[in-house]
N, C-alpha and C positions, 0 to 999 in steps of 0.2 A: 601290594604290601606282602613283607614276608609273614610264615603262619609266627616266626620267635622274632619279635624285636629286644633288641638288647639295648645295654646301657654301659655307662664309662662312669666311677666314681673317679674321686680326684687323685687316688692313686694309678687307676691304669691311665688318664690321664697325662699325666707326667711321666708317664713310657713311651705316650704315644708322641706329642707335641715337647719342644726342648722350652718352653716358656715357663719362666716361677717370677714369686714375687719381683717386685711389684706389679708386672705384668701380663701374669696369669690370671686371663678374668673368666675363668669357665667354672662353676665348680661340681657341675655334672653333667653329663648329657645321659639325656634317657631319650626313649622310644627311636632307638637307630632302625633303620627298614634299611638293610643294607648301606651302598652308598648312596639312595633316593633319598630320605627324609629324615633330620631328628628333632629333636628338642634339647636345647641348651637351656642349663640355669645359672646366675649371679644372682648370688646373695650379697646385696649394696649395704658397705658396711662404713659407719664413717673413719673407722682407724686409716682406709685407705691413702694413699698419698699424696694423688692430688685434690684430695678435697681441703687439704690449707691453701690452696690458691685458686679454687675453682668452688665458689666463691667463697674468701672466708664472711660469715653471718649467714649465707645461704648455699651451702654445698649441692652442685648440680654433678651429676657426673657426665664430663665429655663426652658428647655426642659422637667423636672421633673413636673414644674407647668402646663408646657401644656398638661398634660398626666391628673392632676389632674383636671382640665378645662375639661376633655373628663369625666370623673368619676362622676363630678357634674351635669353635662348636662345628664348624661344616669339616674343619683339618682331624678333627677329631672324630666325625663320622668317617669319612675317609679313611682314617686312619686304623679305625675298629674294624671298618667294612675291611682291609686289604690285608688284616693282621700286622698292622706297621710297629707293636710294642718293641721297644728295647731297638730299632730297628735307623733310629738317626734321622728322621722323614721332616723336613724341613720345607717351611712352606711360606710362598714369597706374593703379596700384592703384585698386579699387574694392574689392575684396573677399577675405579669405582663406581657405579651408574645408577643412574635415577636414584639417590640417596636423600631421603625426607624424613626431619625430625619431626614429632607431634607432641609429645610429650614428656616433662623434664621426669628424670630417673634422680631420686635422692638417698639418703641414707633409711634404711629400713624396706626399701623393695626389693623384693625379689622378680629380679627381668630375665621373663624366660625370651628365647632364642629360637622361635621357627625356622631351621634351613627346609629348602629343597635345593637337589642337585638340576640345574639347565642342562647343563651340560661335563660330560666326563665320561672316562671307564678306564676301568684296571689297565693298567702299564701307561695311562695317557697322562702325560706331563700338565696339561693344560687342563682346570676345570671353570664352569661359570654354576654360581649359583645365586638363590635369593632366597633373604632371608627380612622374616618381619619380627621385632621384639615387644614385649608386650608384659605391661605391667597390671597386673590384676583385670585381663583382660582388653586394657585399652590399649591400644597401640602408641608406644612411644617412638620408634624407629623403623626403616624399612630399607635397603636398599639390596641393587646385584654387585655382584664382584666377582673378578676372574684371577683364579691364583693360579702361581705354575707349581707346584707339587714335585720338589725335589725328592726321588725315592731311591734310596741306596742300591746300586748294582746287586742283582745276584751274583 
C-alpha cells in the first residue's frame, strides 16, 4: 500500500471516464493505492432510470449495472493511477467471471465497490480485476472481469 492514497470526486471523475448520465454509476472513489486497490461509491437513488421497469412496485437495481459500477470504479482507478484526466481513456469489457449476486441493492443504499487489480501495468492494454460490492457491509455482488484499456497515443 502506498504511504498517500487518493480519491476521485465526480468531477475528476468525468475527466477520467467518458460516461454521464444515465450511465454514470460511480460517484466516488476513494482509498486508490495506486493502480492495486480502491473503493467505489453509488449512492442508489430512485429518480434513476431503470427503476420504472426494474421492478415498478419494487425497484431492484440490475445486477448488470452493479457489475458495471465495479468496471467504472477499477477504470477510474486506472485512470487516476496513469493520470488519464482530460486524456480520452476509453475502456471496453472483454470478459466476465465467476460473477455472483447475494443481495438486491434498492433505492436509499449506498453500494460501495471493492476493486483489486489481478492483473495489469502501465502502458498494458489488457487488465483483469475483482471486485466485491457491498452494502452496509453485506455483500450484494462479486465478480472478475478483464477490460482492454484503450489509452491515447502519446
Amino acid at each position: 500500500m502506498s504511504d498517500t492514497l487518493l480519491s476521485a470526486d465526480i468531477h475528476l471523475i468525468q475527466r477520467i471516464i467518458p460516461h454521464r448520465y444515465p450511465f454514470l454509476l460511480v460517484d466516488k472513489v476513494v482509498d486508490i493505492d495506486g493502480y492495486a486497490s480502491a473503493r467505489g461509491i453509488k449512492n442508489v437513488t430512485m429518480n434513476e432510470p431503470h427503476f420504472q421497469g426494474h421492478f415498478p412496485g419494487k425497484p431492484i437495481m440490475p445486477g448488470v449495472t452493479i457489475v458495471e459500477a465495479m468496471a467504472q470504479t477499477a477504470a477510474v482507478m486506472v485512470g487516476t493511477a496513469l493520470d488519464m484526466a482530460d486524456k480520452n481513456m476509453l475502456v471496453y469489457f472483454m470478459s466476465i467471471d465467476k460473477c455472483k449476486f447475494r443481495r438486491m441493492v434498492v433505492p436509499g443504499d449506498a453500494l460501495e465497490m471493492n476493486l483489486t487489480t489481478v492483473r495489469g501495468k502501465p502502458g498494458g492494454k489488457v487488465w483483469k480485476f475483482s471486485g466485491v460490492a457491498t452494502v452496509e457491509g453485506e455483500m450484494a455482488a462479486e465478480a472478475e472481469f478483464t477490460a482492454m484499456m484503450d489509452l491515447p497515443k502519446e
